[in-house]
Structure formats: structure tokens, C-alpha cells
C-alpha positions in Angstrom: 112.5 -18.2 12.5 116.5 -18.7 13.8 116.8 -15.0 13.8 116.0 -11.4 12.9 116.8 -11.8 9.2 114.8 -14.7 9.2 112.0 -12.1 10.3 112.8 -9.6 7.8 112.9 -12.3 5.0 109.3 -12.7 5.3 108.3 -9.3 4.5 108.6 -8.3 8.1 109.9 -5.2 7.8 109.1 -3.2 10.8 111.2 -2.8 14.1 109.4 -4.6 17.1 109.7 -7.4 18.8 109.6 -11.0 17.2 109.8 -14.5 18.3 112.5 -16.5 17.6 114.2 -19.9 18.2 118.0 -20.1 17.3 119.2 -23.4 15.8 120.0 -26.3 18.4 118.3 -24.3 21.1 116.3 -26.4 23.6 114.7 -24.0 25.6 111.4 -22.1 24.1 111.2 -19.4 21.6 112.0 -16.2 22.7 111.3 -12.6 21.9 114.0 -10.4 20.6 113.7 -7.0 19.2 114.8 -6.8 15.7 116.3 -3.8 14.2 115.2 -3.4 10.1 117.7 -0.2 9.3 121.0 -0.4 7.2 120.0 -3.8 5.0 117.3 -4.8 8.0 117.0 -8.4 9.8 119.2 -6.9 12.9 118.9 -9.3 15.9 119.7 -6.9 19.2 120.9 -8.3 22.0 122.1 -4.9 24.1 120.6 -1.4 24.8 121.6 1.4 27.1 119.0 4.4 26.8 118.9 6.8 30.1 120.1 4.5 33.0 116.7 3.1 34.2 118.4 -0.7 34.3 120.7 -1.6 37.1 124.0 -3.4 34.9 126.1 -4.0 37.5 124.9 -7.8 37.5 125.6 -11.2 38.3 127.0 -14.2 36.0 123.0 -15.6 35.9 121.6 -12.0 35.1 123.7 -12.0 32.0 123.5 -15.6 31.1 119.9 -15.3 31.0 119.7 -11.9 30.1 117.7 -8.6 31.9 115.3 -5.4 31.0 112.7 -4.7 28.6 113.7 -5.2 24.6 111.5 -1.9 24.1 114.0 -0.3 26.2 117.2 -1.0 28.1 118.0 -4.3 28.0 120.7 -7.6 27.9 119.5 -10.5 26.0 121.9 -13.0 27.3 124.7 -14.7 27.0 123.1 -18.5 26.2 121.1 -17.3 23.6 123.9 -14.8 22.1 126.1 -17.8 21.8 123.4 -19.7 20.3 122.3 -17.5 17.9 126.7 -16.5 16.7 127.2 -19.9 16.2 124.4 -21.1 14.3 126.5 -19.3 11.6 128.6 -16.5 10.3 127.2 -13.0 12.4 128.5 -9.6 11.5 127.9 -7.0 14.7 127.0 -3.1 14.8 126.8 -0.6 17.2 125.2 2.5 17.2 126.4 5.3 19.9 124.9 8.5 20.2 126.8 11.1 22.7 125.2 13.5 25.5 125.3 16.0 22.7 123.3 14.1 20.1 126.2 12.8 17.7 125.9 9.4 16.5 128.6 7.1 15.7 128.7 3.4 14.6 130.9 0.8 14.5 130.7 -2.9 12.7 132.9 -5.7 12.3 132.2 -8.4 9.7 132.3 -11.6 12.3 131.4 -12.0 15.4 131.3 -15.0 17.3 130.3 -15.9 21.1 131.2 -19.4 22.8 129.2 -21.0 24.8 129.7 -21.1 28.9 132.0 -24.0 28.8 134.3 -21.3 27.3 132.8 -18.6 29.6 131.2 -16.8 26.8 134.5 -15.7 25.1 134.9 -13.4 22.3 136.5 -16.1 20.0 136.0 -14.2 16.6 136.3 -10.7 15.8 136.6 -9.6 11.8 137.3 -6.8 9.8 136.0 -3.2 11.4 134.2 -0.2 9.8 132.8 2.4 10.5 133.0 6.0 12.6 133.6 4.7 15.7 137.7 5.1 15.1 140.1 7.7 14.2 143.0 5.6 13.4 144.4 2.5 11.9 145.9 1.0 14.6 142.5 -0.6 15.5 143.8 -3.5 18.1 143.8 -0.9 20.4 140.7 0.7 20.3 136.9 0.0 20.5 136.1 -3.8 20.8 139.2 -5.0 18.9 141.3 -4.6 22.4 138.6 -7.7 23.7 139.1 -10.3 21.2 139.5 -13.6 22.3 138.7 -12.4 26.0 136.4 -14.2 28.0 133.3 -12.4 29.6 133.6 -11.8 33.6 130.7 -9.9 35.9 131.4 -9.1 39.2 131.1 -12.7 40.8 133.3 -14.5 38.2 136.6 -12.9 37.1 137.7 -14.0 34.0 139.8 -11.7 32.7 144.0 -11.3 32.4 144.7 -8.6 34.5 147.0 -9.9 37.9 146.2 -7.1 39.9 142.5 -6.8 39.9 139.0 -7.8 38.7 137.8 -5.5 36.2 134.1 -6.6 36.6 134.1 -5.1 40.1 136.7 -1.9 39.7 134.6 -0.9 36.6 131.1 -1.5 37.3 130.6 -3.8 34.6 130.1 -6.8 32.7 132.5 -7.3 29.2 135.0 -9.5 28.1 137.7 -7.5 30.0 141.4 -8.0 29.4 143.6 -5.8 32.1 141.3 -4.0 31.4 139.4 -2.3 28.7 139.1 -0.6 25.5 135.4 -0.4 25.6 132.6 -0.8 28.2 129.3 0.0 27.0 127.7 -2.1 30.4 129.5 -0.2 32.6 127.9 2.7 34.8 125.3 5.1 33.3 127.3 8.2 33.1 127.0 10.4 29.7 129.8 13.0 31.7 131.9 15.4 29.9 135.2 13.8 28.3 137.9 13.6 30.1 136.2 15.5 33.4 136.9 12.8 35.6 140.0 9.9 35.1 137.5 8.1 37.2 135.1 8.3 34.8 136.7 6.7 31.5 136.8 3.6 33.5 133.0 3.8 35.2 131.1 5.3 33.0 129.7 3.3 29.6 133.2 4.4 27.1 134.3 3.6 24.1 137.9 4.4 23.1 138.5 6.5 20.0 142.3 5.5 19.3 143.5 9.2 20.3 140.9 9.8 23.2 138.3 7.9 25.3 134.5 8.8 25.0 132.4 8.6 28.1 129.3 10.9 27.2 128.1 8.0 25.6 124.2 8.4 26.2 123.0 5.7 24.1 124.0 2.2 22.9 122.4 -0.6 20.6 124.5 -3.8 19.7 122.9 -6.2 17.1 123.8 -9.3 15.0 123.4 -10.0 11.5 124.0 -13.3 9.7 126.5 -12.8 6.9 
């Protein structure tokens, strides 16, 4: 089994946790959680749930990934670069705000490189979804990161001159100067637009028109296309 759809394909049709062993991957299998809504076979490599895991990490903590898969988690960057480049991946992610709404986004590629290329975002396709309110979608959501290499706090990666955005955000993302988006960044779920400080800190998602930083929950997952 390379992934979650290889799970699913097998009459595996329940969400849980599942072993797995990407293509050209030397370590062991792992476990991942697999997510069987919308189609099913979901492989999901983030979740943010009530604030319980400590995000503000090191480059090793998300190269070999963090948490519990039942819960909050990271899987890591080795074996999401593995596992987006074993073929073509689509991506979702769910959001649910403090005040129970849920909105999605998905983009129909999505490709991680490996470290050599400090885990950039290299491809990026086509969104959907309810995530956005507008068309000009380079500036919103995830769109804003493409081709944007991933920095944590000990290894700056990003474009901006005047800062590091791993440190002045509390995160770990493929930051630009900075961000559109920021779903590892501090556990927050405040009030939009309560605190300037906040949009940047807490986990946020930008909207086109406005930012949203009540985000109170977060699942990212891969798909093979």
C-alpha cells in the first residue's frame, strides 16, 4: 500500500489509521490516518484540533513529523515529499471556525520536493472550493505560497529581506514575505479582526476580502489524481 487510496481500494473503507510505504521510500512503513469522505482514500498529513500540540517546532520536528494521527498531528516533510511525488496528488482542507462553520478548500495538484529543495511547494493547480470569495486567487489562501520553500524557526527560507517569518509568526509554512495562510501557526480561534496581532499568530487563512483567525480546526490530506 503507497497510500490512502491504495487503502480504500481494497475495500477499506473506514477512517483510521493504516500502514503504508510510499514508492522509493527506504525507511519502514509508517502509519498514517486515512480520511474515506468526499470519493475516500485521503492520505492526512496535518491536523489542528484544540491546541494540545506545541507547533512552534524545529526543521527535524517537521522533517520527521510530530503528534498523534488520532489527533493533532504533522506527518512530515520526508514522507510528504515522498508520498507527492510518487505521482499526481490533489490536496483538501477542511476548516471549521470557533463558531462551528466549516469551509474547504482543494487544489487539483500538489506537489512537495524533497529537502535538497527545502521542501518547496513546486506545484500548486487549479482551486475550488469555499475557502475563497473572489477570483483573484494568487492572493489568498495557499495560492500566495506556491513555489515557496518551507522555513521553521531555525532555518529561514523564505523571501522576505526584513525578517524571518518562521519566528515573527509562530510557525512553520512555506512563507514568502510573508503569508497568505498559516494553519501551523499559534492556537488561537480569536474573534476576526480583534487583534492585528493576531492575523499573523494565530492559525489564518485569508479569504481574499478579509483574513480568518477563529480557525478552530484544520485537516490537510492528499489524494492521488
Amino acid at each position: 500500500m503507497k497510500d490512502c487510496l491504495d487503502v480504500f481500494n481494497v475495500s477499506n473503507t473506514t477512517d483510521g489509521i493504516y500502514t503504508i510505504k510510499p514508492t522509493n521510500w527506504t525507511g519502514d512503513s509508517f502509519d498514517v490516518f486515512c480520511n474515506m469522505t468526499d470519493g475516500g482514500g485521503w492520505t492526512v498529513f496535518q491536523r489542528r484540533v484544540d491546541g494540545s500540540v506545541d507547533f512552534f517546532r524545529n526543521w527535524t520536528s517537521y522533517k520527521e513529523g510530530f503528534g498523534d494521527p488520532w489527533h493533532e498531528f504533522w506527518l512530515g516533510n520526508d514522507k510528504l515529499s515522498h508520498l507527492t511525488n510518487q505521482g499526481d496528488y490533489e490536496i483538501r482542507i477542511d476548516m471549521v471556525n470557533k463558531y462551528g462553520n466549516l469551509y474547504y478548500a482543494k487544489y487539483d495538484l500538489f506537489r512537495v520536493n524533497d529537502e535538497s529543495d527545502n521542501y518547496r511547494l513546486s506545484e500548486l493547480g487549479a482551486y475550488t472550493g469555499t475557502a475563497d470569495t473572489d477570483n483573484q486567487l494568487d492572493e489568498a489562501g495557499l495560492e500566495f505560497h506556491r513555489n515557496q520553500a518551507f522555513s521553521t524557526y531555525d532555518k529561514d527560507n523564505d523571501i522576505y529581506k526584513d525578517g524571518h517569518c518562521a519566528v515573527m509568526y509562530h510557525g512553520a509554512w512555506w512563507y514568502k514575505n510573508c503569508h497568505r495562510s498559516n494553519l501551523n501557526g499559534d492556537y488561537h480561534a480569536v474573534e476576526n479582526n480583534s487583534n492585528p496581532n493576531h492575523r499573523g499568530f494565530s492559525i489564518s487563512w485569508k479569504f481574499q476580502t478579509e483574513w480568518s483567525c477563529n480557525i478552530k480546526y484544520t485537516e490537510m490530506k492528499i489524494r492521488p489524481v
